[in-house]
N, C-alpha and C positions, 0 to 999 in steps of 0.2 A: 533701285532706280524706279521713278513714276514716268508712265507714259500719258499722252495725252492721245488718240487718234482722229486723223482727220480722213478727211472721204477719200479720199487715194489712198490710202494704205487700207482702210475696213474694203472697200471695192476688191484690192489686191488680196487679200485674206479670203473674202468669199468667192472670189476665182481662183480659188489654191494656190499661191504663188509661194516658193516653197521658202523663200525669204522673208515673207513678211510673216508667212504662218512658225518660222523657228524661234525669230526672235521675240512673239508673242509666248512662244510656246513655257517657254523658263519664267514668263512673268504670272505674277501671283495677281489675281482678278482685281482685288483692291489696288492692287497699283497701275490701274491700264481706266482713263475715262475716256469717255464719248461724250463729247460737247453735245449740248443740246440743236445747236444748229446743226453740226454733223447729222445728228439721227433723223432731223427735217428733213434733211436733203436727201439720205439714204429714204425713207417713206417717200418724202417723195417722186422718185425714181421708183419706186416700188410701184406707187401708182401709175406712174404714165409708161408702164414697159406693157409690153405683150405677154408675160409672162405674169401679171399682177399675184397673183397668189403666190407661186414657189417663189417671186423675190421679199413678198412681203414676211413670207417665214425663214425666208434667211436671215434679213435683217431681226426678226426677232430670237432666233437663233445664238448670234452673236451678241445681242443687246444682254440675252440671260445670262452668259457669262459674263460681260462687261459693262457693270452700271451706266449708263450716263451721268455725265456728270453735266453741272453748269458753268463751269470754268472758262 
C-alpha cells in the first residue's frame, strides 16, 4: 500500500503519537511521500516557532527517511 502524508499526520509522528508512528512503522520508505507543499509548510513552521533549530532537524529527520515527493 502507498501512503501519501499530509501536515497533520507528519505533526502527529513528530510528537509521538503512537498511531500514526505504527502505522508508518510496517511501511517501506518508498511507499510513504511527502508532498512538496507539506514540507513548505512543515519548514515553514520550523521557522516561525521558538524552537527554530530542534524543529527544523525534526523535519529533516523525517524527510531522510521519507522522500518528498511532488504528487
Amino acid at each position: 500500500m502507498k501512503y501519501v502524508l499530509d501536515t497533520n499526520v507528519i505533526s502527529r509522528v513528530l510528537d509521538g503519537d503512537e498511531r500514526a508512528l505504527g502505522a508508518l512503522a510496517a511501511a517501506e520508505p518508498q511507499d510513504v511521500g511527502i508532498p512538496l507543499l507539506v514540507l513548505a509548510e512543515l519548514l515553514f513552521g520550523a521557522e516561525k516557532s521558538a524552537r527554530r533549530e530542534e524543529n527544523r532537524k525534526r523535519v529533516e529527520v523525517i524527510t531522510q527517511r521519507f522522500s518528498p515527493s511532488s504528487r
